[in-house]
C-alpha positions, 0 to 999 in steps of 0.5 A: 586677119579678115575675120568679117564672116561668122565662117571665119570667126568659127575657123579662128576658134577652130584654130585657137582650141587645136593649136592650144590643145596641142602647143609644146608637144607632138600630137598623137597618130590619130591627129596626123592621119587626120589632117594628113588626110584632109590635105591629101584631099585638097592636094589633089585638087591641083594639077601636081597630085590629081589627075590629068599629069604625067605623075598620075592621081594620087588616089585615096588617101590612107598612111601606106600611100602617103608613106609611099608618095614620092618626095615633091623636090623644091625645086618642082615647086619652084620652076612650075609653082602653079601646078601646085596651087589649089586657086589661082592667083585671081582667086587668093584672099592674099597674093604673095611671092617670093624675093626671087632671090635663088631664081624666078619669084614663086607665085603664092596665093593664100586664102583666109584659111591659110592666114588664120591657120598660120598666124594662131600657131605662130602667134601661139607659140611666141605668147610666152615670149610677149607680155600683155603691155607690149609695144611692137615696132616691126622693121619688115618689109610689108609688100609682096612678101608676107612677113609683115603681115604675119607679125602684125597679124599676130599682134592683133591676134594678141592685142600688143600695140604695133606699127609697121616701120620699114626704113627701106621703103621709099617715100614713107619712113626714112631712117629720120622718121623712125628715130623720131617714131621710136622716141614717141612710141618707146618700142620694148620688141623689134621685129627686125631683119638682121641687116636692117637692124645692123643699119639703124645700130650704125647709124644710131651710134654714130649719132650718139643716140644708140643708148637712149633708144635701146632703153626701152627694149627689151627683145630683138626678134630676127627673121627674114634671113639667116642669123647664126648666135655671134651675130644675136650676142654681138646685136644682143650687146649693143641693144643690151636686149635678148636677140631672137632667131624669131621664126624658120619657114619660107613663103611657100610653106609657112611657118615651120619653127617658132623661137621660145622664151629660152632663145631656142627654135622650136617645130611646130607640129600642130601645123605642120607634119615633118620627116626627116631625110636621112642616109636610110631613106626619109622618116617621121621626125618623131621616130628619130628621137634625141639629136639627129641630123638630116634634110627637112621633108614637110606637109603642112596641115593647114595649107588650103591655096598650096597643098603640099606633100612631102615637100623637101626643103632642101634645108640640112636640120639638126633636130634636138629634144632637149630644152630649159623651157620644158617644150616637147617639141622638137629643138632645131638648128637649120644649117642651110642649102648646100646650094648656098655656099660656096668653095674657095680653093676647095674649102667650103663656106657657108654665111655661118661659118663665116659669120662665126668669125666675123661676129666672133673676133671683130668688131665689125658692124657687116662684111662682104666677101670677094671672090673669083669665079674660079673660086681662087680668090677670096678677100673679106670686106669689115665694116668698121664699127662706130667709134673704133679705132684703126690702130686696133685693125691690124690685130683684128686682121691677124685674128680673123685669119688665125681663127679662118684658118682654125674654123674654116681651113682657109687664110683670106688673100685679104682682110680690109676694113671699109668705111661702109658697104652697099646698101644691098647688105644691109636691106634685109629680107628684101636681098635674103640670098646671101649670094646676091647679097654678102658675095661680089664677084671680082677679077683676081689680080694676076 
């Protein structure tokens, strides 16, 4: 964080006493009009919510209006980012964009204010998942995209030792370094996207080396891209660590979702305001209450560079109040886009489903899935774990179809296993998509 001013020292205290005051629970009415009213005033410095556009000035603020206001679609955002920036790009403190990975990159300044606000709540929020002697290793990618830079900045927000080491940048780190790294430093929490921690597992057991740099670690904290539990059990096994979904948000909106001490996401309320769309139109989260299903609608409270209103994300939630650690925050499951799937003779998949099977029945270290452009074909690609044997294969075979059948009301036109699969699997956070990424488009054999 770039606290060198007395202004921003002062917006750090300002952050750190809201947030605490207000970590684990869903603040009060007067709370939300409060900040709902501040970012409806910076919106409206932006040609999206102010004056001049086709959609007309917002106005004044009050809750009536703001319950009124359309929903901003995600995918206004994305197709005229900077309609919706408060600065332009030359004016950011930071310059991010999106991977580009579902279209165009989404231009993303931010200024101090956005980074300060975002780091204390996230970093807030995982305190009581980090102890005071920490040693961070952070496998993320520390261009262009922000999530490097949040980790490490929560680190220095809490004083844990870290250092940025990601194996997918060339020039610098290769896997050889890390290793060597990871022997010095004896990292005990891995900040890591699922992919690139799928890689450096291969590749430490087929050196023989997986026990002795695991020892030290205590944690895998996953982000970057969707994980589903087969996955963290399976990664948790092999490291014999705690595996984390760490965080949910996007680029564009920041962190929405933090993970607890008991391995569950939770929303962050202080930061965020959030509403949930359902079949009977888009409501406060807070007033579903229990287990409730819907899109996920966000304002973010502390967004200075992109204020957004009642932006839907598109991301089909499951939200819960029920925890072991005792948080009133709303729990969440995050299902997805709909847009991310894909149908295969009328079956819908989607990366948790059939990660479900691959995680849960084999032991596979990745997978690709081929498919055709009509959606009749589907052949499933297993990586083969180190050290397992083919005569085992067969029968994983005939368990993948059986529980596909039983999970996903599909049987593959094949299920092989491959020595190794390309690279852009495993790159993690850099190939979020899992289109462009676990899916290959292939000609079926007529």
């Amino acid at each position: 964080m770039i606290l060198h001013t007395d202004k921003r020292q002062a917006l750090l205290r300002e952050a750190q006493a809201e947030i605490r005051e207000n970590q684990g629970r869903i603040p009060g009415q007067d709370f939300y009009t409060r900040k709902i009213s501040a970012a409806w005033q910076r919106a409206r410095g932006t040609r999206a919510y102010g004056p001049g556009e086709d959609r007309g000035d917002i106005g004044d603020f009050s809750l009536e209006r703001f319950r009124d206001l359309p929903v901003t679609p995600r995918e206004s955002l994305k197709a005229q980012p900077l309609r919706y920036a408060a600065v332009s790009p030359t004016e950011a403190s930071k310059y991010y964009e999106t991977t580009g990975t579902t279209g165009r990159p989404t231009p993303t300044p931010r200024l101090a204010e956005d980074t300060i606000w975002n780091t204390v709540s996230v970093a807030e929020a995982w305190r009581p998942l980090l102890g005071a002697d920490e040693r961070v290793v952070i496998l993320l990618p520390s261009d262009v995209v922000p999530v490097a830079d949040l980790v490490s900045g929560v680190c220095e927000y809490l004083d844990l030792a870290h250092i940025r080491a990601y194996p997918f940048a060339t020039g610098i780190t290769g896997w050889d370094r890390l290793e060597s790294m990871w022997r010095t430093f004896r990292p005990t929490t891995v900040f890591v996207a699922p992919g690139v921690a799928l890689q450096f597992t291969r590749l430490l057991a087929q050196r023989g080396q997986l026990d002795e740099l695991s020892s030290s670690v205590d944690r895998l904290m996953l982000l970057g891209e969707v994980n589903t539990p087969p996955f963290r059990t399976r990664l948790g096994r092999w490291w014999n660590a705690d595996a984390h979904d760490a965080s949910y948000g996007s680029t564009e909106t920041g962190t929405l979702a933090a993970a607890c001490a008991h391995g569950r996401q939770h929303l962050l309320p202080a930061a965020t305001y959030f509403e949930l769309a359902t079949p009977e139109g888009v409501v406060p989260l807070h007033e579903r209450g229990g287990h409730d299903q819907g899109r996920l609608v966000v304002t973010p409270l502390n967004a200075h560079a992109r204020p957004l209103l009642r932006l839907d994300t598109g991301d089909e939630v499951t939200v819960a109040t029920d925890c072991p650690c005792g948080s009133a925050a709303p729990r969440i499951t995050v299902h997805g886009r709909a847009s991310d799937g894909l149908r295969v003779r009328g079956t819908p998949l989607s990366v948790r489903a059939v990660e479900e099977v691959v995680y849960g029945v084999t032991d596979a270290t990745g997978y690709l899935l081929e498919v055709d452009s009509e959606g009749t074909y589907a052949r499933l690609l297993l990586e083969r774990g180190v050290g397992t044997g083919r005569d085992r294969e067969p029968e994983e075979c005939r368990r993948v179809q059986d529980r596909s059948e039983e999970l996903l009301g599909l049987r593959w036109d094949g299920v092989v296993f491959v020595n190794s699969l390309p690279a852009n699997t495993k790159s993690g956070a850099s190939q979020k998509s899992w289109k462009r990424s676990n899916i290959r488009e292939v000609e079926a054999a007529r």
